[in-house]
C-alpha positions in Angstrom: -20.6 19.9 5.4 -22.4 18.1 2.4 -26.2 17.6 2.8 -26.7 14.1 3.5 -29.4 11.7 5.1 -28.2 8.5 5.6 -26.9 8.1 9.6 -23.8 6.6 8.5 -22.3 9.4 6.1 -23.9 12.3 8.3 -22.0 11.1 11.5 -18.4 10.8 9.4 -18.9 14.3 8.2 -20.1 15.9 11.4 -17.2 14.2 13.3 -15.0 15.0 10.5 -14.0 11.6 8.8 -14.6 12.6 5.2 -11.5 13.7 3.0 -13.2 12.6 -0.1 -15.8 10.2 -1.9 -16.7 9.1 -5.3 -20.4 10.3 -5.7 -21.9 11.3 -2.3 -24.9 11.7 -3.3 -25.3 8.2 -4.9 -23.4 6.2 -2.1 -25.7 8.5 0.0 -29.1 7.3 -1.6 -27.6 3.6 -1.8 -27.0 3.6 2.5 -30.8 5.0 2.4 -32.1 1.4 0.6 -30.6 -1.3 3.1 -27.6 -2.7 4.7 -24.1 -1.9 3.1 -21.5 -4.1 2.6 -18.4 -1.8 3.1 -14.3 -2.7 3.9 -11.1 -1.2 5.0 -8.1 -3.4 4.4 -4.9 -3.9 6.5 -2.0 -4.8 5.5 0.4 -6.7 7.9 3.7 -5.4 8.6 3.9 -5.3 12.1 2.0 -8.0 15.0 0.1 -4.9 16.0 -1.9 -1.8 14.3 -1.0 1.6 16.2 -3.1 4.6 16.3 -2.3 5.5 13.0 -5.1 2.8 12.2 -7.7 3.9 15.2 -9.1 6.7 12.5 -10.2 3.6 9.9 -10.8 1.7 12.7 -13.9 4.2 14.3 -15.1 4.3 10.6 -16.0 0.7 10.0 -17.2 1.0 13.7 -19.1 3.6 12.8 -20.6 1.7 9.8 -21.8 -0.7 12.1 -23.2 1.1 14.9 -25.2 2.8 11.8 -27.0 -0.5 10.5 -24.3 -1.3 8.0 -21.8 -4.5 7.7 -17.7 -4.0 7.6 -15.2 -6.3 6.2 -12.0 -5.9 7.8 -10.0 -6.7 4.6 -6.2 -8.7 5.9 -3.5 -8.2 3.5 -2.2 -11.3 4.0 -1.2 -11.3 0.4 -0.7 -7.5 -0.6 2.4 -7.7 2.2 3.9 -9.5 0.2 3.9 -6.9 -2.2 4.0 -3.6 -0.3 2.1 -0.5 -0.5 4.0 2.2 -2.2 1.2 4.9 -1.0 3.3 7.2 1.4 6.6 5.4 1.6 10.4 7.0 0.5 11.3 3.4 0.2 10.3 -0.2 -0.1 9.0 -2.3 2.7 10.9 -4.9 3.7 9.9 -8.2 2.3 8.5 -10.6 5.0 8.2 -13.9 5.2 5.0 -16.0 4.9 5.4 -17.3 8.6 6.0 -13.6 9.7 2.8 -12.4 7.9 1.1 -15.0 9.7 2.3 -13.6 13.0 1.5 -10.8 12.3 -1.8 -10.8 11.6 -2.6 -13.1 14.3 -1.6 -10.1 16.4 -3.7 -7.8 14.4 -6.9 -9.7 15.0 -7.0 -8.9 18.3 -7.4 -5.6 17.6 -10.2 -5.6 16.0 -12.4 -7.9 18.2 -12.5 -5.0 20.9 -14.0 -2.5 18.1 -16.4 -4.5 16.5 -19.0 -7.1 16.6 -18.3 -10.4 14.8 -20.6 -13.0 13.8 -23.1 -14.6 10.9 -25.8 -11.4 11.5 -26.6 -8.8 8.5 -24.7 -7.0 10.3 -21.7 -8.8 11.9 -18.8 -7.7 10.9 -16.4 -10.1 9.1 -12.3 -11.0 8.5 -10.9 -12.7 5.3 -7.5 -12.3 4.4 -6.7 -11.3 0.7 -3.8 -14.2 -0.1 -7.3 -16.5 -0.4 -7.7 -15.0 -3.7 -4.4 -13.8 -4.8 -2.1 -16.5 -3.9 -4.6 -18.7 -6.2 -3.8 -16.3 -9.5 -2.1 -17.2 -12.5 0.0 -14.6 -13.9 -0.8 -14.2 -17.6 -4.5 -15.0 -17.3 -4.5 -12.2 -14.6 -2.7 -10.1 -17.0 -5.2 -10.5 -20.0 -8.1 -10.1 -17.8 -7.4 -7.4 -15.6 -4.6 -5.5 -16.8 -6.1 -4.6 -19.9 -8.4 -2.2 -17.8 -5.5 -0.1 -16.2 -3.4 2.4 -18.2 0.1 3.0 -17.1 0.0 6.9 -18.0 -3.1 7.3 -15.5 -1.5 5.2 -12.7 2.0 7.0 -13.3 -0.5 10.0 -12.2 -1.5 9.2 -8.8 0.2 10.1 -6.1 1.3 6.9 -4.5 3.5 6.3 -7.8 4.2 10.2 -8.9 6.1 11.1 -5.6 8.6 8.4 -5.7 9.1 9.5 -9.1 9.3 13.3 -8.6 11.6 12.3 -6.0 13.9 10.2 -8.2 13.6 7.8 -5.7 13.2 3.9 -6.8 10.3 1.7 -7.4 10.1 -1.3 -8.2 7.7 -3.3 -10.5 6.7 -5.4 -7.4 5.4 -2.4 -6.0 4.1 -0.7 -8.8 1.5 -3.9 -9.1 0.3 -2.8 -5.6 -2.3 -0.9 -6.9 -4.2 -3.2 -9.6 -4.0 -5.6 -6.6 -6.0 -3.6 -4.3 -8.1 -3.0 -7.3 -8.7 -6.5 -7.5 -9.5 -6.8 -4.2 -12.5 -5.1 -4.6 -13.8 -6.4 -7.5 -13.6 -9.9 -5.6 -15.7 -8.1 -2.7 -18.1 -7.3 -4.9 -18.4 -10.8 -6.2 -18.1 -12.5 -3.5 -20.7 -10.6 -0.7 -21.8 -7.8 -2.4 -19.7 -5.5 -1.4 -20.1 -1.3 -2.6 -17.8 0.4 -1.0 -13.8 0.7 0.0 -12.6 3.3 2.7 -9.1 4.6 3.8 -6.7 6.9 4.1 -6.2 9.5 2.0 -3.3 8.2 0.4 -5.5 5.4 -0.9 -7.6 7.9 -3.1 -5.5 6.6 -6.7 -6.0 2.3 -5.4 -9.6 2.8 -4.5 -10.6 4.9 -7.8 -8.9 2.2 -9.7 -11.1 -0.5 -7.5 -14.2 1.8 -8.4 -13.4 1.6 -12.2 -12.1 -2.0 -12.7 -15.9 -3.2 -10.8 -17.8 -0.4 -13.8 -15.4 -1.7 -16.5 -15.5 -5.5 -15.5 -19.0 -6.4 -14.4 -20.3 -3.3 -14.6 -20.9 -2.5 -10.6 -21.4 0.4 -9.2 -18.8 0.6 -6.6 -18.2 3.9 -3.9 -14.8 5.1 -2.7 -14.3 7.3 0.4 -11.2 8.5 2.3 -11.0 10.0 5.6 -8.2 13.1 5.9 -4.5 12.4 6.5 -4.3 12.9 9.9 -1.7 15.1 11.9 -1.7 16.7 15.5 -1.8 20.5 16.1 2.5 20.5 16.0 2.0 19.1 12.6 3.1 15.4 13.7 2.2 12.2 12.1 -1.2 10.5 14.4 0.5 7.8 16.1 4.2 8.5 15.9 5.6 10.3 19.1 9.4 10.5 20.1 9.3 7.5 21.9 7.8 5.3 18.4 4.8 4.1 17.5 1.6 4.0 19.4 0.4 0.4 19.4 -3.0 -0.9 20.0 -2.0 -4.2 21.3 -1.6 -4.2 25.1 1.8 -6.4 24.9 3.1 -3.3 22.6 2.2 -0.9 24.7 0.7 -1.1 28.2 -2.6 0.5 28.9 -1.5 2.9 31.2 1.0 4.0 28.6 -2.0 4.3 25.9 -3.7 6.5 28.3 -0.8 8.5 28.9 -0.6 9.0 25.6 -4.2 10.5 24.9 -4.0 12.6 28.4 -1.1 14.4 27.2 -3.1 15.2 23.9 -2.4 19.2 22.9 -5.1 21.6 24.0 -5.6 22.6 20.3 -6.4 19.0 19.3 -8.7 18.1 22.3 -12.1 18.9 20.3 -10.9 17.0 17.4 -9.9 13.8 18.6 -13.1 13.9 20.5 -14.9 13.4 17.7 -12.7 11.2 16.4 -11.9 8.7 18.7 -14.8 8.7 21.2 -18.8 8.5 21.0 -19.4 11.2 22.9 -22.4 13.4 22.3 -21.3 16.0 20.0 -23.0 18.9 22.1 -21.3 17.4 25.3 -17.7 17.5 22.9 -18.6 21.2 22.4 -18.6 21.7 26.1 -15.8 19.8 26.7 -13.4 21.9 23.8 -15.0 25.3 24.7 -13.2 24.8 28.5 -10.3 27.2 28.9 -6.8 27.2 31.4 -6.3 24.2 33.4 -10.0 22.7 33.0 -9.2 21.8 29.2 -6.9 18.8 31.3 -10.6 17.5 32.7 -11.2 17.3 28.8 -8.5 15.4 28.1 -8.9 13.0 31.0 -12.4 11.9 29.6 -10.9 11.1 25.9 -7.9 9.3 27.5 -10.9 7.3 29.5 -12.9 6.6 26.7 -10.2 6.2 24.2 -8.7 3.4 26.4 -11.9 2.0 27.4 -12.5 1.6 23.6 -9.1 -0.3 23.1 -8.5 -2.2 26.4 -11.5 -2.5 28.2 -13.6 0.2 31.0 -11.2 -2.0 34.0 -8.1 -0.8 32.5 -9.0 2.7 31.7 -10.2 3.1 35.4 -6.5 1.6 36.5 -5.0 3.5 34.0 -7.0 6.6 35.3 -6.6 6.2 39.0 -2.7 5.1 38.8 -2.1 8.7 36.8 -4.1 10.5 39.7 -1.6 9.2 42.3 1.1 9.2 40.2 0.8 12.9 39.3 -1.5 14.1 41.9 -0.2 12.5 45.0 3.7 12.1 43.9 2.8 8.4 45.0 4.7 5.7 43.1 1.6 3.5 42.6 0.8 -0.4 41.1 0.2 0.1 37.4 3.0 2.4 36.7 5.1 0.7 33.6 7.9 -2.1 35.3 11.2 -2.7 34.4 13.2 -5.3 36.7 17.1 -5.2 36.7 18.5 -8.3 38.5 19.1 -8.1 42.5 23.0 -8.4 42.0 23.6 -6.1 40.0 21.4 -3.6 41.9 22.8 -4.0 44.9 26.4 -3.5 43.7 25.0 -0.1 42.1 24.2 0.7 38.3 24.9 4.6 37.1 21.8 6.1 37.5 22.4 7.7 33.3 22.0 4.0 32.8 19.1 3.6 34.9 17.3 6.5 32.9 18.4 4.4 29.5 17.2 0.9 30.8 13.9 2.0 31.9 13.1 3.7 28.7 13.2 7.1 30.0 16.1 8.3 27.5 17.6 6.9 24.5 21.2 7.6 25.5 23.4 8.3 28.1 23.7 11.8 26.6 20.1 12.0 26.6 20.0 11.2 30.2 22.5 13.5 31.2 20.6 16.3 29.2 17.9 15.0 31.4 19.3 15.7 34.7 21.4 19.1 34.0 17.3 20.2 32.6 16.4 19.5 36.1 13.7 16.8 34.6 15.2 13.9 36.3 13.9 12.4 39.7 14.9 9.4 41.4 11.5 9.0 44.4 10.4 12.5 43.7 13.4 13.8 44.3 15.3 15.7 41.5 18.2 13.8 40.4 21.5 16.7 39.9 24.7 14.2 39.7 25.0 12.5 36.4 27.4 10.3 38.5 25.2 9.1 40.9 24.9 5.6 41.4 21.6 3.4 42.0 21.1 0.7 44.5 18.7 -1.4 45.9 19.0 1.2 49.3 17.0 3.1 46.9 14.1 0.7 46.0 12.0 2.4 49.1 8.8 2.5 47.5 7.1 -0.9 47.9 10.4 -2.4 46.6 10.7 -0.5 44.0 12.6 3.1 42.5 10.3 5.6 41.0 12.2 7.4 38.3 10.7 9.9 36.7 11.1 12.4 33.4 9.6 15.4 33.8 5.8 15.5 35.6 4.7 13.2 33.6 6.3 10.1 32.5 7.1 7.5 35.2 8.9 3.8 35.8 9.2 1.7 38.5 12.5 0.1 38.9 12.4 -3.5 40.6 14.6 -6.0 41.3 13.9 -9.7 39.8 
């Protein structure tokens, strides 16, 4: 825990957001003076951010609830390139209309986080291609790549694994990095911006956006990272069997994102409280110090305020009270994920292995059938033991629908349409 008195650094370090910075102490004395102009940027692969993201996301929420004002950077032109930070391979290349999309999609997540507007401290969007799509390569090369040495980048991580790992990259890709850098430096310029954040992996891009400001117009500019992020079984925040956690309520449904946080390990309750709530940190310390079955009461009040953070206090409640008589009254009840199957086809019977595959409760038919010889499988509460059982609409009893359920804790309701 580093000595700090600025509210902004001494809540990421008591909740635990701080991997590393450039100079704490300076960045520290500089959040003392006035508001801070600091940014996280985003690139867009995908028409939603999943909870991969949420960790940057609470820190520029953070910055704000702290007095401070956060750029949420869009890479609508670094896509185009592709971050090499992390990756065993190239991204796929996407199209300008595709980038679009996507961060159309992306938006939306941020407007539930933070407060936008023209205030000191409102936070604000702009999307990277403004800048970048407007360069001309050899000026850009005698200006700013000057200022970068190959043998240092070849050094950082995001470049030395692929390497190590005689895996290819490209050139495209190996410009990803004085891009980023460049980003910051038009921050700077353009609203005063001091400081980057991100992952971890970002450490090498936003040192090389700290030195290109020094070298170039001879800024001082702060980098900080917050720690790579995996749960107590050593798994990647966000990624479970089933794919990605997405932020975006037409990605994943809100009961689904509660789901997802009540079924958090018992070893990573205290953590992710501090994380990805505002909860008191003495009332955290309660909550983490409960042993046995209490510890679930723990993990009901993250998934509440994790999901009241992301879809709203109404959907958390739904979420909240269609769990309870899901799991606590064996009720199938409105708010439980949907899948419809058309009314013919029901009624002349579908193989219930295939019911289990088109609700999204296996991946295959063998998976299914693994299901049901486990004893996990139930068709209305009732455990499902013939893998060549059929399912009909006799069997859509429940408000005219068929509960199927994996295990105690993952549920569908099967209608017709």
């Amino acid at each position: 825990m580093t000595d700090t008195r600025s509210e902004f650094l001494t809540t990421l370090y008591e909740r635990g957001f701080v991997h590393q910075c450039t100079d704490v102490a300076a960045l520290d004395d500089t959040l003392g003076k006035g508001v801070v102009t600091a940014y996280i940027g985003f690139d867009c692969t995908a028409d939603s951010l999943h909870v991969g993201s949420l960790l940057p996301i609470m820190i520029l929420r953070w910055l704000q609830k702290t007095g401070h004002k956060p750029v949420v950077l869009m890479g609508g032109g670094t896509t185009k390139v592709g971050d090499p930070s992390g990756k065993d391979a190239a991204r796929q290349l996407l199209t300008d209309e595709i980038i679009e999309q996507n961060m159309a999609g992306i938006r939306t997540v941020f407007e539930k986080f933070l407060t936008f507007g023209d205030g000191p401290t409102d936070a604000i969007m702009v999307n990277n291609a403004d800048w970048l799509d407007e360069l001309a390569y050899i000026p850009f090369l005698r200006d700013m790549g000057r200022h970068f040495s190959v043998n240092r980048m070849l050094s950082f991580d995001s470049v030395k694994l692929r390497l190590d790992r005689e895996q290819n990259l490209s050139f495209l890709e190996f410009n990803y990095m004085i891009l980023q850098a460049y980003d910051f430096l038009e921050l700077s310029r353009r609203m005063d911006c001091r400081l980057q954040m991100g992952g971890s992996d970002q450490w090498g891009n936003i040192v090389n956006g700290v030195e290109l400001g020094r070298r170039v117009d001879g800024t001082e500019l702060f980098g900080l990272t917050s720690p790579l992020l995996t749960t107590a079984s050593g798994q990647k925040m966000g990624k479970t069997h089933d794919g990605a956690v997405w932020l975006n309520a037409d990605r994943l449904s809100a009961y689904d994102y509660w789901q997802f946080w009540r079924n958090t390990a018992d070893a990573d309750v205290g953590r992710f409280l501090r994380l990805f709530t505002e909860l008191p940190l003495d009332e955290i310390e309660r909550l983490e110090a409960l042993d046995g079955q209490e510890i679930n009461e723990a993990k009901k009040v993250l998934a509440d305020a994790a999901t009241a953070m992301a879809h709203g206090a109404e959907a958390a409640r739904v979420a909240a009270e269609t769990s309870r008589k899901a799991f606590e009254e064996g009720a199938a009840a409105e708010g439980l994920p949907v899948v419809r199957i058309d009314a013919a086809e029901l009624s002349g019977g579908i193989g219930i292995l295939d019911a289990f595959v088109r609700s999204g409760l296996a991946k295959s038919n063998s998976e299914a059938r693994k299901l049901i010889q486990n004893g996990g499988a139930r068709l209305n509460d009732e455990k499902v033991s013939d893998p060549r059982a059929m399912l009909t609409s006799a069997d859509l009893v429940q408000d005219g629908a068929a509960k199927l359920s994996s295990g105690k804790k993952k549920h569908v309701l099967l209608r017709a349409r």
